[in-house]
Phi, psi and omega in degrees: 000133199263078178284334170204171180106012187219180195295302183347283214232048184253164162292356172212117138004095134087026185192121176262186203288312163119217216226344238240341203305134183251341197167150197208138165205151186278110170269123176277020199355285211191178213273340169269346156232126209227133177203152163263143166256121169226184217231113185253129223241312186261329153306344177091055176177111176285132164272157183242146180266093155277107200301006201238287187294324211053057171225158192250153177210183222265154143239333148187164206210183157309310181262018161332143186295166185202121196298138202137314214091035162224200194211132196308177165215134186232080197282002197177091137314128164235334203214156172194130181229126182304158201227110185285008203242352192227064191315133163091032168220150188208134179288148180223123164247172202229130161041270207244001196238151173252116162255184180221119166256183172181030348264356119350132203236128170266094139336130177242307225187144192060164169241096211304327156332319204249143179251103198188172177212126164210179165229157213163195200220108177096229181271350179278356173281173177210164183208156191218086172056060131349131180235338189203151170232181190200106153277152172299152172302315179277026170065328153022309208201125163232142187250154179207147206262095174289106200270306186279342158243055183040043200219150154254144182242154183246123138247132166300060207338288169356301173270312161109346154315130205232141171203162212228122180311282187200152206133170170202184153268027175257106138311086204208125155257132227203139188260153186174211180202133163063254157285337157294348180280129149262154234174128181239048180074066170285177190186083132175138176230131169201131194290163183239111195267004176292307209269117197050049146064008178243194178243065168231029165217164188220144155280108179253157151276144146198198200272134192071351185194170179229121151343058213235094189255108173294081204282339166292311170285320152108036152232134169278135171264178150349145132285151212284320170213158191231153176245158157249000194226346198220171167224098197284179193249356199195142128224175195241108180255144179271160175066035181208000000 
């Protein structure tokens, strides 16, 4: 069933959605109102999908308000990932940077101009094209899937501290601990919520194999299945 992306059902009357669409997560208000959110990459801007009405209206843009008193710049939105600890907040990264809207938008990490990789507290962290981020239950700990500089990174939301798990700048997968771990341009992370009832192993996608990083020990295991031919972009995990 086709909820959007044709004249119907366009974000405007007699206008469809386009090509630019970046990223999506199910915003939940409550159990009867139900809606998406998605990130549109050359207008600057997320929008909300009510799934009930089917109509769409801004949830955050370029000019968004931005805490301070100033106005966000949102140069590339591409993915919002829900902050399970904080309903109605959602991570967005924007081109090199990680924020928290709710909808008023927080730097958490990184810049977006810069394509670079250190670790630091804030805008003095770098990131080189994010691709995805995966929260802790208690919004706490956020990990994010550094795609151009082969790496998973850990932030301490709170503080805004950026450190780097595992990965190096060889592109490779590659099994190890810590800097010894390789990583081929991941791009999807997702906590496995099974295990000992905590949040300390994660699922990456990256080119060619999937992933498994224990982040209290800083090891990657085997990858679980390997492709030869693709790349997957994203995953989800289910039954847990």
């Amino acid at each position: 069933m086709m909820l959007a992306g044709i004249t119907r059902y366009g974000r405007n009357e007699g206008e469809e959605i386009g090509d630019d669409s970046m990223g999506v997560v199910m915003a939940t208000e409550s159990h009867t109102q139900r809606s998406l959110l998605v990130s549109f990459l050359r207008s600057r801007e997320i929008l909300r999908f009510d799934l009930q009405t089917r109509e769409w209206s801004q949830y955050a843009s370029e000019s968004a308000h931005h805490e301070g008193g100033v106005y966000a710049n949102l140069t590339a939105p591409t993915i919002a990932y829900a902050d399970p600890s904080n309903p109605g907040a959602y991570f967005v990264i924007d081109a090199n940077s990680i924020c928290i809207s709710d909808p008023l938008i927080r730097d958490v990490a990184g810049y977006h101009d810069t394509y670079a990789f250190k670790d630091g507290v804030g805008i003095r962290a770098s990131f080189a094209g994010p691709r995805a981020v995966a929260c802790s239950r208690d919004g706490t700990i956020a990990v994010v899937a550094d795609s151009g500089n082969h790496r998973i990174r850990h932030i301490h939301v709170k503080t805004s501290r950026v450190t780097t798990v595992a990965g190096s700048d060889r592109a490779c997968n590659r099994d190890g601990i810590g800097s010894e771990a390789g990583f081929n341009t991941p791009t999807g992370i997702v906590f496995d919520r099974s295990v000992n009832g905590d949040d300390s192993v994660v699922y990456i996608t990256a080119t060619e194999a999937i992933r498994r990083l224990d982040l209290d020990t800083r090891t990657l295991d085997p990858p679980r299945y390997r492709y030869v031919w693709c790349r997957p972009l994203c995953c989800v995990l289910i039954g847990c």
